[in-house]
Backbone bond lengths (Angstrom), bond angles and torsions (degrees), N, CA, C in turn:
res aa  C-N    CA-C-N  psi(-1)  N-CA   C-N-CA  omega(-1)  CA-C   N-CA-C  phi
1 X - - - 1.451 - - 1.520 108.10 -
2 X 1.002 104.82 136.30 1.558 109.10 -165.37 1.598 102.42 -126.57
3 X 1.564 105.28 159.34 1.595 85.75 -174.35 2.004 95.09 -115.28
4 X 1.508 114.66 165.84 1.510 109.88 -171.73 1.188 91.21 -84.29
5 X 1.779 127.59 -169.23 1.316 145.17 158.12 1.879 103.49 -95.90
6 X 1.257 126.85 2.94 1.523 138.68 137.40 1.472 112.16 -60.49
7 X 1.206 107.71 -66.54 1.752 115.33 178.84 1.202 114.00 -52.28
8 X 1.311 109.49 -36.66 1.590 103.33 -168.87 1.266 105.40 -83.63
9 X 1.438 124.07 -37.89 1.848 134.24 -179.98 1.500 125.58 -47.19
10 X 1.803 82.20 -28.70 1.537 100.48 -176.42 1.180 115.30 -107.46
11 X 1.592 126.60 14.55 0.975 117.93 150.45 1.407 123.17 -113.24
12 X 1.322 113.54 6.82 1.692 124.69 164.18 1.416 97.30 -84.89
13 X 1.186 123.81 -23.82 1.596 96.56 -178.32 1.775 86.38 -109.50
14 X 0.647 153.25 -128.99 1.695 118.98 -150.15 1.725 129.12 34.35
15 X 1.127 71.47 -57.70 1.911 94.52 -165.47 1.670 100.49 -91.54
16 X 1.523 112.20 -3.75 1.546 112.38 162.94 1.412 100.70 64.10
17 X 1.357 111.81 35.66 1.714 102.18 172.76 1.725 111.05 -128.49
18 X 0.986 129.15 -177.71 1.551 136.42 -164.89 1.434 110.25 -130.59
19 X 1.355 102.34 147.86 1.637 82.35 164.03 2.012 84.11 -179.39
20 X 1.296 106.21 146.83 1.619 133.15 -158.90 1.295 87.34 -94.16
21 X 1.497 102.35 155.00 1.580 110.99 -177.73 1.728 121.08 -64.03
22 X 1.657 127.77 -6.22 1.163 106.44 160.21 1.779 112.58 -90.74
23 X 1.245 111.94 -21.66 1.348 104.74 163.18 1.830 144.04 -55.37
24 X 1.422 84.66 -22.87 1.572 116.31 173.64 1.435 99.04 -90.13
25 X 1.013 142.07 -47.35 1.661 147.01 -175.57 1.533 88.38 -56.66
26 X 1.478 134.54 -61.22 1.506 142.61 -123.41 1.540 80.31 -112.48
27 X 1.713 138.72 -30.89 1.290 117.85 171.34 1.649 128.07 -82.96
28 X 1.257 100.05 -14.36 1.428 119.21 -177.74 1.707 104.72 -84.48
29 X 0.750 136.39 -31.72 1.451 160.76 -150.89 2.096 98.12 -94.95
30 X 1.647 98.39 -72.55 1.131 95.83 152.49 1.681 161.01 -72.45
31 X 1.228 84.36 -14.98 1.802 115.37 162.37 1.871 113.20 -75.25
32 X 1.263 104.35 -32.98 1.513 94.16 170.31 1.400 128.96 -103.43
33 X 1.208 111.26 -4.35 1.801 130.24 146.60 1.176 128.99 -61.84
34 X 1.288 121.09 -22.29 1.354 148.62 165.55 1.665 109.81 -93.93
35 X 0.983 124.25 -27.12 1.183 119.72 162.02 1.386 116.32 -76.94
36 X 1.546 118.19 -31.49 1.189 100.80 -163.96 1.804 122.84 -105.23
37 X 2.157 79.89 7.90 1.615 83.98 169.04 1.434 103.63 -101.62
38 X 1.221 137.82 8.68 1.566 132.00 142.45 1.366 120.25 -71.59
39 X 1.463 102.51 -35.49 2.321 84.17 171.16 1.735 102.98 -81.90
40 X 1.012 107.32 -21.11 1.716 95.82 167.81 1.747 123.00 -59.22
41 X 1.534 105.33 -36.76 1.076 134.86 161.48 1.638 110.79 -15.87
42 X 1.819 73.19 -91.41 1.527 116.07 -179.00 1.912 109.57 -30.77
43 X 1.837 97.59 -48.08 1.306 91.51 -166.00 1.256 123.03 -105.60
44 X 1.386 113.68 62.37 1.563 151.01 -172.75 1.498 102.64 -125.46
45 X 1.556 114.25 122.22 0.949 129.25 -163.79 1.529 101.06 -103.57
46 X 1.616 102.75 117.37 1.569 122.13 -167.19 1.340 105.44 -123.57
47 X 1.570 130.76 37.96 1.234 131.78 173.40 1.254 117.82 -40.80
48 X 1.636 86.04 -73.26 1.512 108.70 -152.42 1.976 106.38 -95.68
49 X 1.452 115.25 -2.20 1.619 120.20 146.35 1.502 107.56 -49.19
50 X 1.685 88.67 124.34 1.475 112.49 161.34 1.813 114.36 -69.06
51 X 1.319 131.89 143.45 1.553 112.29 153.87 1.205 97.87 -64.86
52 X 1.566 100.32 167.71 1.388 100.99 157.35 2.004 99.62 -156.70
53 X 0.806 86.26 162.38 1.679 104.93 -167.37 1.911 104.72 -77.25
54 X 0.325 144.99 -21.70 1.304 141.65 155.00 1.883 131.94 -142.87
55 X 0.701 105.76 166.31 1.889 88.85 -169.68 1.675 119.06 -105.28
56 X 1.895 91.99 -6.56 1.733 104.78 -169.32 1.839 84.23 -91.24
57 X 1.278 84.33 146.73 1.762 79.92 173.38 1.697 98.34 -99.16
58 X 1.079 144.50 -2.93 1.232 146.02 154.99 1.442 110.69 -49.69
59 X 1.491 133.84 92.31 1.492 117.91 148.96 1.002 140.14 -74.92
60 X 1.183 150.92 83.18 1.483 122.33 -112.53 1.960 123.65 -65.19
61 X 1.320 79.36 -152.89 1.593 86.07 -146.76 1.628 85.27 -100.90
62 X 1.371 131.83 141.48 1.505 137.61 -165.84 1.589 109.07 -144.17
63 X 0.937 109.43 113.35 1.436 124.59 165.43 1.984 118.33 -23.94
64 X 0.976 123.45 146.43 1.369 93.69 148.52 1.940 131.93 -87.80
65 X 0.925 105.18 173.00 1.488 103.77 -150.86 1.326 103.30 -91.05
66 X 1.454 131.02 33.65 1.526 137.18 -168.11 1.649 104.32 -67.94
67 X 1.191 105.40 148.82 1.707 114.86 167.39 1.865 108.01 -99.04
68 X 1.449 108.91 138.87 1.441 110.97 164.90 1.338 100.43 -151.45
69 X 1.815 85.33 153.90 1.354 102.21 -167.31 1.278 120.35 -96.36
70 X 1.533 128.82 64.61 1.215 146.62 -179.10 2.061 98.81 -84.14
71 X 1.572 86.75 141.26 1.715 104.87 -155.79 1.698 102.51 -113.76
72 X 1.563 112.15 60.30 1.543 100.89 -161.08 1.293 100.75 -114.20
73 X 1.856 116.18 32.85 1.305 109.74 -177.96 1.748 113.50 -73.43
74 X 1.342 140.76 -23.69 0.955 121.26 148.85 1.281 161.99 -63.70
75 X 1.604 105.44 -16.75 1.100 127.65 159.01 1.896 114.13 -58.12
76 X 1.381 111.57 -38.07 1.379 118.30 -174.68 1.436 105.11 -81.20
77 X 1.270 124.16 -32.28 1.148 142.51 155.71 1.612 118.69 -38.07
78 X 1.215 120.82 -63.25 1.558 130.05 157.44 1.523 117.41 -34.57
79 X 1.426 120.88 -32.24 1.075 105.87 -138.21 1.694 99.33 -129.68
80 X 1.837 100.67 -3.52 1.348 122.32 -177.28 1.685 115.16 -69.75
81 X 1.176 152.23 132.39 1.160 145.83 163.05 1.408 111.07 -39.23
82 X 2.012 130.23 -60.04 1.044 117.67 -165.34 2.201 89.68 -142.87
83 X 1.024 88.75 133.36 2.475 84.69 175.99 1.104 101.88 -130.28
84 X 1.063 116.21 132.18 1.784 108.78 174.41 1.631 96.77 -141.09
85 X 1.416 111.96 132.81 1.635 121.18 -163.83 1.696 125.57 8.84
86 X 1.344 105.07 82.79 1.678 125.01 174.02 1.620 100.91 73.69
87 X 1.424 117.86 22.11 1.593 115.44 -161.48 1.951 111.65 -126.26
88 X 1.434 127.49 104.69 1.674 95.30 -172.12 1.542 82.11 -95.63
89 X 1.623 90.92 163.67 1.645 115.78 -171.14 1.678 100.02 -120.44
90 X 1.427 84.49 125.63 1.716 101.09 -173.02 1.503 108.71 -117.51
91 X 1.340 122.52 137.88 1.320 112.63 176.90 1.753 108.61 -47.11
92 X 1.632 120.85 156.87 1.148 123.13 155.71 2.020 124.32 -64.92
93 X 1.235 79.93 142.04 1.237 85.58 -162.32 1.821 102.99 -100.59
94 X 1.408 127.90 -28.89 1.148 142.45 -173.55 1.573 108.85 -122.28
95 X 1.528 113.88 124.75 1.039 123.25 -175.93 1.558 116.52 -95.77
């Protein structure tokens, strides 16, 4: 599928943009190279491909989820702009 120098005209002025006849040569040129590595794409036989949810085989790596009872509320306290009973106070962020 190829695109015309109609098709393409009419979608710079659509798209409210300009472009001089080597720019139109150099978008047309590249617009159908790009087209034609999507029907190449296309004609790759993906039957028997699984999806799959991500492509890194790394999911990452996760701690276990243990609780400890480390007591460093004053230290965070020191170091807080404003705390008022077990609470720090942050400007609002959403109006």
């Amino acid at each position: 599928m190829a695109i015309s120098r109609q098709e393409l005209e009419h979608i710079l002025a659509l798209s409210k943009l300009s472009a001089n006849q080597q720019e139109l040569v150099r978008f047309e040129e590249d617009l159908n190279r790009i087209l034609t590595l999507f029907s190449n794409i296309q004609s790759v036989d993906t039957e028997d491909v699984k999806p799959m949810i991500s492509p890194l085989t790394n999911h990452g790596i996760m701690r276990d989820d243990t609780s400890c009872s480390q007591q460093h509320e004053h230290e965070f306290q020191a170091i807080a702009p404003e705390y008022q009973a077990h609470y720090f106070i942050v400007p609002k962020v959403i109006e």
